[in-house]
N, C-alpha and C positions, 0 to 999 in steps of 0.2 A: 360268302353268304352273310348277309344281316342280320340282326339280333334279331327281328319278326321271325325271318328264315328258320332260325336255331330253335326259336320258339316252336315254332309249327310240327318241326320234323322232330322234334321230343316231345311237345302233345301226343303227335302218332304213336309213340311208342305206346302208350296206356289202350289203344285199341288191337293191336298186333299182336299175333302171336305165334307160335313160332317158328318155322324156318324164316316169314314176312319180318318177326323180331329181331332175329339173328339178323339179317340182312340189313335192316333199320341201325342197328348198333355198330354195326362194319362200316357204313357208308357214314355214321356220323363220327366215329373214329378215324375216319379217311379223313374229314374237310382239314379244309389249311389254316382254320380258326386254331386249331390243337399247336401250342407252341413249345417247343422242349423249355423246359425250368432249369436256368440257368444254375450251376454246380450239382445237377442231377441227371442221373443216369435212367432211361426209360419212363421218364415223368412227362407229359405234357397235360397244361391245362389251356383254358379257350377264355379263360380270364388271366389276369393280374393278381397279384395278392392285395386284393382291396378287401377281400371278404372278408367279415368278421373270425369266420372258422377255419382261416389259410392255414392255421398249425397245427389244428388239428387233422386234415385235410391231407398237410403235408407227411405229416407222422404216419396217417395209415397208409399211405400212398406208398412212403420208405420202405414201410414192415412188406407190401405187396411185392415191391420190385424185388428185394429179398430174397423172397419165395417162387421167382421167376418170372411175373407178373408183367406186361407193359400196361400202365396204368394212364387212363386220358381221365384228368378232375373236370366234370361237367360243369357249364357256365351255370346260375340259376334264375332264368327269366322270371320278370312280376308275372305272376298270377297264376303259374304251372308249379305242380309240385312234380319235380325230377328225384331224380338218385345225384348221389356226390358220384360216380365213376363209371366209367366202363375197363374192366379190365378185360386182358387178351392174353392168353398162352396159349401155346402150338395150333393158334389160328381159331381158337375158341371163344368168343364173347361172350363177358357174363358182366351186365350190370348191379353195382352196390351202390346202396342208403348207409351209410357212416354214420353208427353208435356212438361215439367215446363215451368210456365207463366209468366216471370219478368216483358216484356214489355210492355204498356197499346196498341199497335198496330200489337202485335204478332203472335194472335192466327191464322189466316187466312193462314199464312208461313209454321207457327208449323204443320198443320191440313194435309196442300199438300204435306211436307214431308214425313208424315208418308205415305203414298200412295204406295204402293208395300211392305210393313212391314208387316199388320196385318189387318183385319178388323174390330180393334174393339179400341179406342185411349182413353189414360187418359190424361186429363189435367188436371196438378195440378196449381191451381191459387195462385200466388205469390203475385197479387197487384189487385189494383181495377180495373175492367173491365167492360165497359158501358155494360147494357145485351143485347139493340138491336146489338150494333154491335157483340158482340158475339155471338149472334141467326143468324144475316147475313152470320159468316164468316162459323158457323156449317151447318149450310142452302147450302151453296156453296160447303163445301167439300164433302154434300152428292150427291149433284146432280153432282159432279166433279167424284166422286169414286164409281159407283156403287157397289161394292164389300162391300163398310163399313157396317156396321150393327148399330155400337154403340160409341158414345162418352160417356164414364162417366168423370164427373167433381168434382174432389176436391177442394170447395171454403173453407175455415177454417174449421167448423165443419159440413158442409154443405155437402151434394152429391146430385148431379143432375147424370140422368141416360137419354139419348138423342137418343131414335133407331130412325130407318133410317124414318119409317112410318110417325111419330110422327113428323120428320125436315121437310117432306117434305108438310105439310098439310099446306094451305092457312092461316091458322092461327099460325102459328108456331111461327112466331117471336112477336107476340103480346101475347100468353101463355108463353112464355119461360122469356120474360121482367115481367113479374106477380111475375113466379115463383122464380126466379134466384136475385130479389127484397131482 
């Protein structure tokens, strides 16, 4: 398939939705653009590491397979805004927009970015980050994006999983400071 090709059938994705998504995300996780990354195990991306963001890319890519993950890093055509991944476990697709979190006042920025990308956002945490305010800034981009469904969170060996239900209950930021602890 052509890079127009790859274009086109990742545009689709932003009007799809879902068993048509699900299906969309399987067949592009199928093509033969997806090539295994040489010294890794369950990695394929449909590029090169030319990108400016391959280690970071690579890094959250790592922490997924980890956690049982077969991870495809999505190519990034001009003029589409895509997700960095589609990941799959026991036959399930779920695409991700790739946060990396350096800054202790970041996440809030990172969250509204991704907004027209994906409905479903990883943040991989780089540094310490208070958990109310990171329950606040998660709090806010659900009620900002109706369309999200999911934050998952890579804190070191840690993973938090954040659906939309779960942000948006009166107790949310008082569970998620417990948890996230």
């Amino acid at each position: 398939m052509s890079e127009i090709d790859i274009a086109l059938e990742l545009a689709r994705l932003h009007v799809l939705k879902g068993a048509d998504f699900v299906r969309q995300l399987k067949m592009l996780a199928n093509l033969s653009i997806f090539k295994p990354i040489e010294n890794e195990n369950g990695i394929f991306a449909a590029e090169a590491s030319h990108r400016d963001d391959w280690p970071s890319l690579l890094d959250g890519a790592r922490k997924a397979v980890e956690l049982g993950y077969t991870v495809y890093i999505l190519p990034n055509p001009k003029g589409i805004r895509t997700a960095d991944f589609i990941f799959e476990q026991h036959g399930i697709y779920k695409m991700y927009d790739l946060k990396t979190i350096h800054g202790k006042a970041s996440v809030g920025n990172r969250l509204l970015e991704s907004i027209g990308q994906t409905n479903h956002v990883l943040l991989n945490m780089k540094t310490r980050y208070n958990g109310g305010r990171l329950a606040a800034e998660i709090k806010t981009y659900f009620q900002n994006n109706p369309q999200a469904f999911e934050v998952l969170i890579f804190k070191g060996k840690q993973v938090f999983t954040v659906k939309r239900k779960f942000a948006l209950q009166k107790s949310f930021i008082i569970d998620f400071r417990k948890r996230y602890r």
